[in-house]
DRENMAR-186993 format. One line per 4 residues: number of its first residue (from 0); for each residue z, y, x of C-alpha. Coordinates in Angstrom, 1 decimal, always signed. Example, Ala and Ser with C-alpha at 12.3 -4.5 7.8 and 13.67 -1.06 7.14 Angstrom:
<recs>
0	+7.8/-4.5/+12.3 ~ +7.1/-1.1/+13.7
</recs>
This chain:
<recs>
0	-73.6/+30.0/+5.7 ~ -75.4/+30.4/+9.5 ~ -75.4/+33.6/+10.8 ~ -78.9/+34.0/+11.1
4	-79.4/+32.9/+7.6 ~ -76.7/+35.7/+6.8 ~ -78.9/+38.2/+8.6 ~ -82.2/+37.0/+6.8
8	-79.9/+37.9/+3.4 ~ -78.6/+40.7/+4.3 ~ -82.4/+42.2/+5.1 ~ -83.8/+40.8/+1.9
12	-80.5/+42.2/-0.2 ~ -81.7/+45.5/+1.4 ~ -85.1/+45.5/+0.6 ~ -84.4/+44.9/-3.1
16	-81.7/+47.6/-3.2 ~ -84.0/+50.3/-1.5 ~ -87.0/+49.3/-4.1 ~ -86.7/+52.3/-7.0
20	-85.4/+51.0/-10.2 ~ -83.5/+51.4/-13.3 ~ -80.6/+51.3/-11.0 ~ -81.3/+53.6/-9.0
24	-82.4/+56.4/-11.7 ~ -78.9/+55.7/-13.3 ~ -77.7/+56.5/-10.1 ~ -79.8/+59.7/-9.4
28	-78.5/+60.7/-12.6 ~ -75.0/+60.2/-12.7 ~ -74.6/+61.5/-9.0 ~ -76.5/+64.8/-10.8
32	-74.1/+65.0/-14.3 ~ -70.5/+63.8/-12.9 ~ -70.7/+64.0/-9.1 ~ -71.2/+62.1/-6.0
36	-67.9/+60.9/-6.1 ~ -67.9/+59.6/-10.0 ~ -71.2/+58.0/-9.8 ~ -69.3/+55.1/-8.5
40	-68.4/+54.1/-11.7 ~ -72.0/+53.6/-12.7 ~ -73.1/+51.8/-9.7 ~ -69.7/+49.1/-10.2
44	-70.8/+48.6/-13.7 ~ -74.9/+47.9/-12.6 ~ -72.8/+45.3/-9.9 ~ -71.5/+43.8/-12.4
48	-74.2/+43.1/-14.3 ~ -75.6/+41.6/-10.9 ~ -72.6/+39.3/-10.7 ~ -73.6/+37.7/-14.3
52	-77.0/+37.7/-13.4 ~ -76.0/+35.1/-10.0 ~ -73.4/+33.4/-12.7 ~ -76.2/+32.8/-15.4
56	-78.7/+31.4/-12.2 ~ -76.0/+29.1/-10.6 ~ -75.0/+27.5/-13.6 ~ -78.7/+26.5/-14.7
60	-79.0/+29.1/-17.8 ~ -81.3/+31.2/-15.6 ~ -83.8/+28.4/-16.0 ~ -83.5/+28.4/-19.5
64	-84.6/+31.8/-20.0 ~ -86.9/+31.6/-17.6 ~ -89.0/+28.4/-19.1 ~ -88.2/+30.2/-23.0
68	-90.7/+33.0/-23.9 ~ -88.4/+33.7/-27.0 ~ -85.5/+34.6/-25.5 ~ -87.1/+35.9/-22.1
72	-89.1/+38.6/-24.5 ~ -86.1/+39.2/-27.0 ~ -84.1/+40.7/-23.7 ~ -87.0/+42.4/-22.0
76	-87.7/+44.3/-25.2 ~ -83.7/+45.0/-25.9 ~ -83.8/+46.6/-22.3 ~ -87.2/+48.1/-22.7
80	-85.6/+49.5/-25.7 ~ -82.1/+50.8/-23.9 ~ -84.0/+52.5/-21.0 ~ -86.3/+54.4/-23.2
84	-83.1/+55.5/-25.8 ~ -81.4/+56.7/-22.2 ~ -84.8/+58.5/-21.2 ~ -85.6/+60.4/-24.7
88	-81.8/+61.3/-25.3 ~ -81.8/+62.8/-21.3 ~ -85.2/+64.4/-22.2 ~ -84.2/+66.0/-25.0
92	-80.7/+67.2/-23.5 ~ -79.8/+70.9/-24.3 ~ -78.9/+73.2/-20.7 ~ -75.4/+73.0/-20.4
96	-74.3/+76.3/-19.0 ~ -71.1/+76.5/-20.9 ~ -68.5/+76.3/-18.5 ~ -66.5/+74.2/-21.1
100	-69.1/+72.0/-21.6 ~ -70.4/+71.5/-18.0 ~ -66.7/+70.3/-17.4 ~ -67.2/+67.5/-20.4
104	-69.9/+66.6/-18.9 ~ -68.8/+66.2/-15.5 ~ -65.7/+64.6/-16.7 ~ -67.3/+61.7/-18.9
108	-64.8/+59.0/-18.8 ~ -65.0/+55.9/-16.0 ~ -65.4/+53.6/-18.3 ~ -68.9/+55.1/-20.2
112	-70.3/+55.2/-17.1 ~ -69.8/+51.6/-16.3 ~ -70.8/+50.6/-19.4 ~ -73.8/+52.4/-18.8
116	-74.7/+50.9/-15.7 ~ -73.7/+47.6/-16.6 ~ -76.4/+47.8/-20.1 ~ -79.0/+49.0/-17.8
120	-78.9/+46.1/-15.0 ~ -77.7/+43.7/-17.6 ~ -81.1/+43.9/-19.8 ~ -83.0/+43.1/-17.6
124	-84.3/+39.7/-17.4 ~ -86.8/+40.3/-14.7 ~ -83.5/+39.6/-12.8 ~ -82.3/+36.4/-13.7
128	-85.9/+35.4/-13.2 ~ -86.0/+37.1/-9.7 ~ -82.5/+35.4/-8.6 ~ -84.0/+32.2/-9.4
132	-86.6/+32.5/-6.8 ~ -84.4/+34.8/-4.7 ~ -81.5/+32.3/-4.2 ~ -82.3/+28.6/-3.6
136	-83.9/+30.4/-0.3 ~ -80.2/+31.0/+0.9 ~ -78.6/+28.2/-0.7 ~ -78.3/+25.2/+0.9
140	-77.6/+22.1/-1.7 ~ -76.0/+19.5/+1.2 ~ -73.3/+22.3/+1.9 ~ -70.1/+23.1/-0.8
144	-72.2/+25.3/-3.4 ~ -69.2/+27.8/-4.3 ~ -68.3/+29.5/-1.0 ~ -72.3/+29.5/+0.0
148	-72.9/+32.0/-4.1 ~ -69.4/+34.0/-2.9 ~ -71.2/+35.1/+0.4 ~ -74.5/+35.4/-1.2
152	-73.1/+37.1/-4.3 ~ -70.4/+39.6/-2.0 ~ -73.0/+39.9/+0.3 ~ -76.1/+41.2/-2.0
156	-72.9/+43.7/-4.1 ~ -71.6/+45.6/-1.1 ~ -75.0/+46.0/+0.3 ~ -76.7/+47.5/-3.4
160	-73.1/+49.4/-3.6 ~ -73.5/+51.2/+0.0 ~ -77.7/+52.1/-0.7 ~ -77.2/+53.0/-4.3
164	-74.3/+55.4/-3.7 ~ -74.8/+56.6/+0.1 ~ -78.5/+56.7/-0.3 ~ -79.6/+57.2/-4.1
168	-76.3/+59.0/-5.3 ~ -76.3/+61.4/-2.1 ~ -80.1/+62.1/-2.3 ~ -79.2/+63.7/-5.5
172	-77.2/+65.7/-4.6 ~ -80.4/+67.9/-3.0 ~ -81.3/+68.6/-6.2 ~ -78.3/+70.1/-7.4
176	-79.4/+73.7/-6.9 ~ -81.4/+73.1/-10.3 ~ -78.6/+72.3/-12.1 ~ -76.6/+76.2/-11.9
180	-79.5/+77.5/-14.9 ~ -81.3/+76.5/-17.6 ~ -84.7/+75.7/-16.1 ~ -83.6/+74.0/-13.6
184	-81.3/+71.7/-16.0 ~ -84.4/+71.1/-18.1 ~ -87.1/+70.4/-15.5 ~ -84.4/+67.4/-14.0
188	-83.5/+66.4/-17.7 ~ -87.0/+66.0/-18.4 ~ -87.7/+64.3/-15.0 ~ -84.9/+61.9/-15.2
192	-86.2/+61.1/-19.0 ~ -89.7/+60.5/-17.9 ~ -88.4/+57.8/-15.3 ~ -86.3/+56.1/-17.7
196	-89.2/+55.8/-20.1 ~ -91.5/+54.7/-17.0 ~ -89.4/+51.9/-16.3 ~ -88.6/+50.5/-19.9
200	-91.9/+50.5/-20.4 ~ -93.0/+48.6/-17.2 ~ -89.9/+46.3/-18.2 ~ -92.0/+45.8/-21.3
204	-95.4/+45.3/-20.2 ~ -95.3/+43.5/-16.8 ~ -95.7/+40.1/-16.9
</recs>
């Protein structure tokens, strides 16, 4: 890939990353539960999500659910769904002042928050749909097509990796001073909740 047409991705991976999303509310929240530090898990499980979404684009099944209202609508609603389960279940969350069960919280294991992360960028097929405009731009079909998606795909990761956790993740941590009593816990519970029931329901209704 030319170096100018590196920097032209590199800009455009930036852009997308800073634009507030599901992503980055996981993030937010995660960062404000488990840590700074821990919220990586979260963020490496929405990259990998990101990494199926390039796969299912190169290899001509983006189109397919691109050009199929079925199956476009039965994963919008699915993450529509998801988003809004993680938004009610946060809004609903009980202040956690317990010093036992602050510690469970902080401590929930590596792999639930990938999981997490990875369901929340997964179901949504806004991005499959987005990489098939988004990519042909950098692609170029005369050129070998598999080291031209490794730069594209390593470079879009490592740049949503470094804003999500070094710009989302450490933002949150401003708001931490809400999280040592129970009003505080409740007004970011209830925050949080109302963005993750925002966004599944834009998921559901943009077009």
């Amino acid at each position: 890939m030319q170096f100018s047409l590196w920097l032209a991705l590199a800009g455009a991976g930036a852009l997308i990353s800073f634009t507030p999303g599901a992503g980055a509310i996981n993030t937010m929240s995660n960062s404000l539960t488990s840590g700074f530090r821990r919220s990586i898990w979260g963020i490496l499980g929405q990259q990998a999500a990101l990494v199926v979404h390039v796969v299912i684009v190169a290899l001509g099944v983006g189109v397919l659910v691109a050009s199929s209202p079925v199956a476009f609508n039965v994963i919008r609603y699915a993450g529509a769904a998801y988003l809004v389960y993680l938004g009610i279940r946060q809004f609903l969350s009980k202040p956690e002042l317990d010093q036992e069960q602050a510690a469970a919280l902080r401590n929930e294991p590596a792999w639930s928050m990938f999981r997490r992360g990875l369901w929340v960028n997964l179901l949504n097929p806004k991005a499959i749909v987005f990489f098939l405009a988004f990519m042909p731009q950098f692609i170029r079909p005369e050129q070998p097509l598999l080291p031209q998606y490794l730069v594209l795909t390593a470079t879009v990761v490592v740049i949503d990796i470094l804003v999500m956790w070094f710009f989302f993740a450490f933002a949150a941590k401003s708001f931490q001073r809400f999280t040592h009593n129970a009003r505080g816990q409740k007004i970011l519970s209830r925050i949080f909740g109302v963005l993750f029931v925002a966004v599944g329901i834009l998921l559901a209704l943009i077009h």
